[in-house]
C-alpha positions in Angstrom: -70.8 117.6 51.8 -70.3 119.3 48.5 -68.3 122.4 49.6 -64.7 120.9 50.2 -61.4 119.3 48.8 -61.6 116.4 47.5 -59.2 114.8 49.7 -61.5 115.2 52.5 -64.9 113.9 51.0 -66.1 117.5 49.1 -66.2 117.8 45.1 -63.6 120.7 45.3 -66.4 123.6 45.4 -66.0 126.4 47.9 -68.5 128.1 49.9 -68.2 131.7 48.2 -68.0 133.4 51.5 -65.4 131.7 51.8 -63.5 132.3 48.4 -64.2 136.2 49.4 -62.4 136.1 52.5 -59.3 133.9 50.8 -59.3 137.0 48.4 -60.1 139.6 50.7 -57.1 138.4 52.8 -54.4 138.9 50.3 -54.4 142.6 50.8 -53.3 142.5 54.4 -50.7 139.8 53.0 -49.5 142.2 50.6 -50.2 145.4 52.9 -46.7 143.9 54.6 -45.1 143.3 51.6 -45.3 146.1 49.7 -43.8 148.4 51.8 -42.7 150.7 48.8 -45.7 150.4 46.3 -48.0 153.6 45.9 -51.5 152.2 46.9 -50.1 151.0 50.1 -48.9 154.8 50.7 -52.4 156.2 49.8 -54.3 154.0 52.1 -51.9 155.1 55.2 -52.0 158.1 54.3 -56.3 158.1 54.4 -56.3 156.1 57.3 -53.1 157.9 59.3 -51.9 154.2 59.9 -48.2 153.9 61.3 -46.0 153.3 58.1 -43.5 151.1 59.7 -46.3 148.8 60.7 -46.5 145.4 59.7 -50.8 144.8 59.6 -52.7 147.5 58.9 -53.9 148.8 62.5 -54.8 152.2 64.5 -58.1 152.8 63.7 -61.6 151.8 65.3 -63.7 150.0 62.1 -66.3 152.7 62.3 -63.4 155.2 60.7 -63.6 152.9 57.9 -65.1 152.9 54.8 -65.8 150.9 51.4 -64.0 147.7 50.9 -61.1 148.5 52.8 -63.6 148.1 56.0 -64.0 144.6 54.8 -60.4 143.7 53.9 -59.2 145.1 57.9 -62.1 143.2 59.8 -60.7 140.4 60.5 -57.4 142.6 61.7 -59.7 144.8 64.1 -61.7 142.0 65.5 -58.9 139.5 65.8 -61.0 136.9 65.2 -60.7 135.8 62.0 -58.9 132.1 60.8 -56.8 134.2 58.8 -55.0 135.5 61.7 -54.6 132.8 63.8 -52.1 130.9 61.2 -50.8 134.4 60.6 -47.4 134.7 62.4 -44.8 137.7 62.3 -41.0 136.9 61.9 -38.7 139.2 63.9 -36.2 140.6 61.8 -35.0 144.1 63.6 -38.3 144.1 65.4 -39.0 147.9 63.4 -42.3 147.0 62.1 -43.6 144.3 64.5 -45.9 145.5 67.6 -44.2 144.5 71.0 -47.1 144.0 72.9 -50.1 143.2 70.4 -48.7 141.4 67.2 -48.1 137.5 67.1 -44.6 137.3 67.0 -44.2 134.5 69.8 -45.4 131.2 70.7 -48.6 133.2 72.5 -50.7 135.5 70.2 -50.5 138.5 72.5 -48.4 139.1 75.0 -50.6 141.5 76.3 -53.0 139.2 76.7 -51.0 136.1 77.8 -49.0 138.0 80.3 -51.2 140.8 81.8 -49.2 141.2 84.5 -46.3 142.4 83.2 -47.7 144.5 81.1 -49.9 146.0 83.8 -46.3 146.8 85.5 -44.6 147.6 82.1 -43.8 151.3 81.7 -43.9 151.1 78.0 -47.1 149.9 76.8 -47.2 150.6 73.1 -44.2 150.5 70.7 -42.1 148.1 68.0 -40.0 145.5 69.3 -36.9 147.5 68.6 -38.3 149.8 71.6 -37.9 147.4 74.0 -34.2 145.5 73.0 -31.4 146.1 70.4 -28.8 143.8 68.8 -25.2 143.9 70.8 -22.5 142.0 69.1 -24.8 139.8 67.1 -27.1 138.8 70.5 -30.1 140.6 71.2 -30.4 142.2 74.7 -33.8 143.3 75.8 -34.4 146.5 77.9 -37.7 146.6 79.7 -38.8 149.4 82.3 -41.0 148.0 84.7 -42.7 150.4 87.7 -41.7 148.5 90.5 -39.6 145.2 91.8 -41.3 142.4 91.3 -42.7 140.5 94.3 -41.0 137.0 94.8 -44.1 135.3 93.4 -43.9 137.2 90.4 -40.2 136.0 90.0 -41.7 132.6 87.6 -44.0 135.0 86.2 -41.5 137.1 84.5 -38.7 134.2 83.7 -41.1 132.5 81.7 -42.3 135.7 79.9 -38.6 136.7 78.9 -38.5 132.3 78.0 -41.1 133.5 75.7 -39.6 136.4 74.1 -36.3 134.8 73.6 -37.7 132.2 71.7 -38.9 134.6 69.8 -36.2 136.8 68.4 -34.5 135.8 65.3 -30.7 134.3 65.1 -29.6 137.3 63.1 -30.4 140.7 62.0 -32.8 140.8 59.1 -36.1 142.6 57.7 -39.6 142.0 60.1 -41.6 139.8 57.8 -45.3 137.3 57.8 -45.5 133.8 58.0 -48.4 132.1 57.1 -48.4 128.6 59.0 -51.0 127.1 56.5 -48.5 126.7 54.1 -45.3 124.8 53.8 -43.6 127.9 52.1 -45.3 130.3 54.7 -46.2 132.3 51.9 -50.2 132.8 51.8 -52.6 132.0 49.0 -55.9 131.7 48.8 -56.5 128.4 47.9 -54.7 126.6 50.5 -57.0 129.1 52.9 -60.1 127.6 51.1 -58.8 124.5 51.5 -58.1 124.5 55.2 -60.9 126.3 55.8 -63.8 123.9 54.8 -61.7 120.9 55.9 -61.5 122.2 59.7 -62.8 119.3 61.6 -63.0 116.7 58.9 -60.6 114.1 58.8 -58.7 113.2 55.5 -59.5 109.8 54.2 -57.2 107.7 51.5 -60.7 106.4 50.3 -61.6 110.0 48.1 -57.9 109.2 46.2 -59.1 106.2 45.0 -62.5 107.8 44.4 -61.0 110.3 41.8 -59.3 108.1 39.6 -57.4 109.5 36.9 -58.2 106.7 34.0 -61.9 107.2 34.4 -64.1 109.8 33.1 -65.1 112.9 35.1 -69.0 111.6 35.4 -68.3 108.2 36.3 -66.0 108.6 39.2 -68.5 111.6 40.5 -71.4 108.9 40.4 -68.9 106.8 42.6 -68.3 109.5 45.0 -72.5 109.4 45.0 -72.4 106.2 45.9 -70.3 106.3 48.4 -71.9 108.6 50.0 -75.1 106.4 49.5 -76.8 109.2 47.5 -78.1 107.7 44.6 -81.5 107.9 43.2 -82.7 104.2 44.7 -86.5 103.6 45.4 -85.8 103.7 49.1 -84.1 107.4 48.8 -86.6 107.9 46.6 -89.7 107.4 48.9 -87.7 109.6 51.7 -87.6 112.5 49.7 -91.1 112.2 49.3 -91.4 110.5 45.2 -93.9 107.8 45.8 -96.1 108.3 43.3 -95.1 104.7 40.8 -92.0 103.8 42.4 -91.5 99.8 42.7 -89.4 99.5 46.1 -87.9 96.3 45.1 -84.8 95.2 43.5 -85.5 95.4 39.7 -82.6 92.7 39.3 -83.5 89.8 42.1 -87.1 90.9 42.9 -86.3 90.1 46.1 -85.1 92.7 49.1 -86.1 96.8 48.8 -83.7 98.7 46.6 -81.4 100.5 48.5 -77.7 101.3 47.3 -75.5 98.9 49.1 -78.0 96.2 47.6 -78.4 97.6 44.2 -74.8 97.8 44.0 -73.5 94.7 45.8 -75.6 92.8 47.7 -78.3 91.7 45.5 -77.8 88.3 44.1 -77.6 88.7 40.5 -75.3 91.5 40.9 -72.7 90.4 43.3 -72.4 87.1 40.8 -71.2 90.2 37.8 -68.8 91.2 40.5 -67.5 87.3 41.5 -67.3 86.7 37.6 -64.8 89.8 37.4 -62.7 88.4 40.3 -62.7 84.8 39.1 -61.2 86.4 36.3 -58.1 87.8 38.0 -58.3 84.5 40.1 -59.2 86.6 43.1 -61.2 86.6 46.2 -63.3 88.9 48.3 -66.2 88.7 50.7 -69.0 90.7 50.2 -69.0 94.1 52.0 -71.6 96.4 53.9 -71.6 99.9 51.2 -69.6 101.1 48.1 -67.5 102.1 50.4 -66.3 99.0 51.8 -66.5 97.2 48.9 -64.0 100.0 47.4 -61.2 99.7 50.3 -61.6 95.6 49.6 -60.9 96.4 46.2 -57.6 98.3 46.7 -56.5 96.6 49.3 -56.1 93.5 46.4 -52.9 92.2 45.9 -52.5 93.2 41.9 -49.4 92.9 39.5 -48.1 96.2 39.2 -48.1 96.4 35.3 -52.2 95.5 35.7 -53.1 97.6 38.6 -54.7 100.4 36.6 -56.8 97.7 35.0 -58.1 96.0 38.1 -58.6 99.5 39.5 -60.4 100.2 36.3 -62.8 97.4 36.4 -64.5 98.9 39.8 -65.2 101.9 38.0 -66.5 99.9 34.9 -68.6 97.6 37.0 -70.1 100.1 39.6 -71.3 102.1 36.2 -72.7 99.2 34.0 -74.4 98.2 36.5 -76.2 101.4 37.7 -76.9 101.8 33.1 -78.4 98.5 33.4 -80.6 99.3 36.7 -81.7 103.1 35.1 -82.1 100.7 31.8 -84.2 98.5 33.7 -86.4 100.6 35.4 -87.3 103.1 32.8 -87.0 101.3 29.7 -88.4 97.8 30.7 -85.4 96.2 29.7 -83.9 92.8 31.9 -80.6 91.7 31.8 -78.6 88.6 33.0 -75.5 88.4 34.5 -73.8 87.3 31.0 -75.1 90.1 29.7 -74.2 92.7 32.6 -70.7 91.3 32.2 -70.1 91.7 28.9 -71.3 95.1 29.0 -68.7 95.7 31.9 -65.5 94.3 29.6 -67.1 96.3 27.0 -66.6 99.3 29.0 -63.4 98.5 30.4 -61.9 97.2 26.8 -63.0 100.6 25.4 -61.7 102.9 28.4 -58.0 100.8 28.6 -58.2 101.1 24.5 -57.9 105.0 24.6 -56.0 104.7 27.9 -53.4 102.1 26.2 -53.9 101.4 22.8 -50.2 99.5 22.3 -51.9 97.1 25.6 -55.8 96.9 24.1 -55.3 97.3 20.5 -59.0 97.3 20.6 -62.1 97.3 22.9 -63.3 93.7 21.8 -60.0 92.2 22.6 -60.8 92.1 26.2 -64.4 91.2 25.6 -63.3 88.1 23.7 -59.8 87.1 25.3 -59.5 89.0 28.7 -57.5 86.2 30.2 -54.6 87.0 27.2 -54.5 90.9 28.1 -54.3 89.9 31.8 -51.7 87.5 32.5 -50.7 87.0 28.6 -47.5 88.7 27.2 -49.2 92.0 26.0 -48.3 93.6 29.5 
């Protein structure tokens, strides 16, 4: 839950495996594209890989020492997500393996078509090997050991459909393409990213959740509460606190604390959040979580110049109330629903005064004359 983008529900942490990888991957990235520098030069020269070559390939991993065992793994094994979004772009087919590399639609040939290479004299060798550019069209030249039987005849039209798509519209240099990037150029964030999203679905709700206008802390507690992982009496007793805890609602002494009640369903507290949207002369039916209550609250039909500051008074609400809960509980203190309220424009006044001064000239403006900042001239 933690380890992810914050587009997709995490709090933009990595798994550190993860970040090492992401690093660990540039070197075969840049083992292709720097053909020229001395380091590259130094570790074919150690490892007697094949200059021209494109990954860096020809040894078993047990041949392999230090780091650089690490950094070819995923190469060896094939295995690794690097290489699956990992693509070669034919250029003169020099440096690009025929047979092994993922250079087509399929991401071996060898593998997706084992029957012509089981009848192909050549098994091993760059694409350039196997065709050559005549007249600007690329004409391909493979041996095989005998005719092909007539059920083999589909076999090998769809393998040379495969190539063909393949081959590039002109002469150039052989080159990677990383399809995890819009650029095809790799980095390791976009890696970390995709990584520790795989399976989860982006929702429009964790925009919302990390709001720009509010402090760091506040809209973190949101994403807490979202997730339904606050520090309630009923969350409480599951993780084993019991020791003291009163399970009901410190506000209505009513239901069990949980967070969707604590946060909108207790009486006393769902009247702070009706006071806010009779203020804005607005309607909204009460909702199951935080979540809901969130997508109800941007879903709102809002004047654009006052958008931020409806947006703004969910954070300010959701965090006033949670003071005045902790406030509550540990300090013995009881609050009405004037009083939560006031505390809420309070907050609001003071975060749209530092947000926009020339709008809120000061906090207590909007404690005293919201209706004025809201639909009066100052917007």
């Amino acid at each position: 839950m933690v380890s992810g983008p914050k587009s997709h529900g995490g709090l933009g942490f990595f798994d550190v495996k993860v970040r090492n990888r992401a690093l660990l991957n540039k070197w075969i990235w840049r083992f292709s594209e720097e053909s020229d520098n001395l380091w590259r030069k130094i570790i074919v020269a150690k490892y007697n890989y094949d200059p021209a070559a494109i990954f860096p390939k020809g040894n078993t991993v047990r041949r392999l020492n230090g780091l650089w065992h690490d950094i070819v793994r995923p190469v060896m094994s094939n295995e690794d997500d690097f290489l699956v979004d990992v693509r070669c772009v034919m250029g003169n087919g020099s440096r690009i393996n025929f047979w092994n590399d993922h250079w087509t639609e399929v991401r071996s040939l060898k593998v997706a078509f084992p029957r012509i290479y089981g009848m192909a004299i050549k098994k091993q060798g760059k694409i350039n090997e196997f065709g050559s550019w005549e007249n600007g069209i690329w004409v391909w030249s493979i041996d095989l050991r005998r005719g092909l039987f007539s059920w083999e005849v589909s076999i090998w039209d769809q393998f040379f459909q495969v190539i063909n798509r393949g081959v590039a519209a002109m002469a150039g240099i052989d080159r990677l393409r990383w399809l995890g990037a819009l650029n095809g150029t790799y980095n390791s964030r976009d890696f970390c990213i995709k990584s520790t999203s795989f399976g989860k679905l982006q929702d429009p709700i964790w925009n919302k959740v990390w709001n720009k206008f509010v402090p760091p802390k506040v809209a973190a507690f949101v994403w807490k509460a979202v997730y339904n992982r606050l520090s309630v009496a009923t969350e409480l007793i599951k993780r084993g606190v019991n020791g003291g805890v009163q399970l009901l609602c410190l506000f209505c002494k009513d239901l069990s604390e949980d967070v969707p009640h604590v946060m909108c369903h207790c009486n006393v507290v769902w009247q702070v959040w009706q006071r806010w949207c009779n203020l804005w002369k607005v309607s909204i039916i009460v909702p199951s979580n935080v979540k809901q209550l969130m997508e109800i609250w941007s879903s709102q039909f809002i004047r654009r110049k006052v958008r931020n500051l409806w947006q703004l008074g969910f954070f300010g609400l959701i965090w006033q109330i949670w003071l005045c809960r902790n406030k509550y509980r540990f300090h013995g203190k009881s609050f009405s629903v004037d009083h939560i309220f006031n505390m809420v424009l309070l907050q609001v006044g003071f975060w749209a005064n530092i947000l926009w001064p020339y709008r809120v000239p000061q906090a207590l403006d909007f404690v005293r004359i919201p209706e004025s900042i809201i639909f009066g001239n100052v917007y």
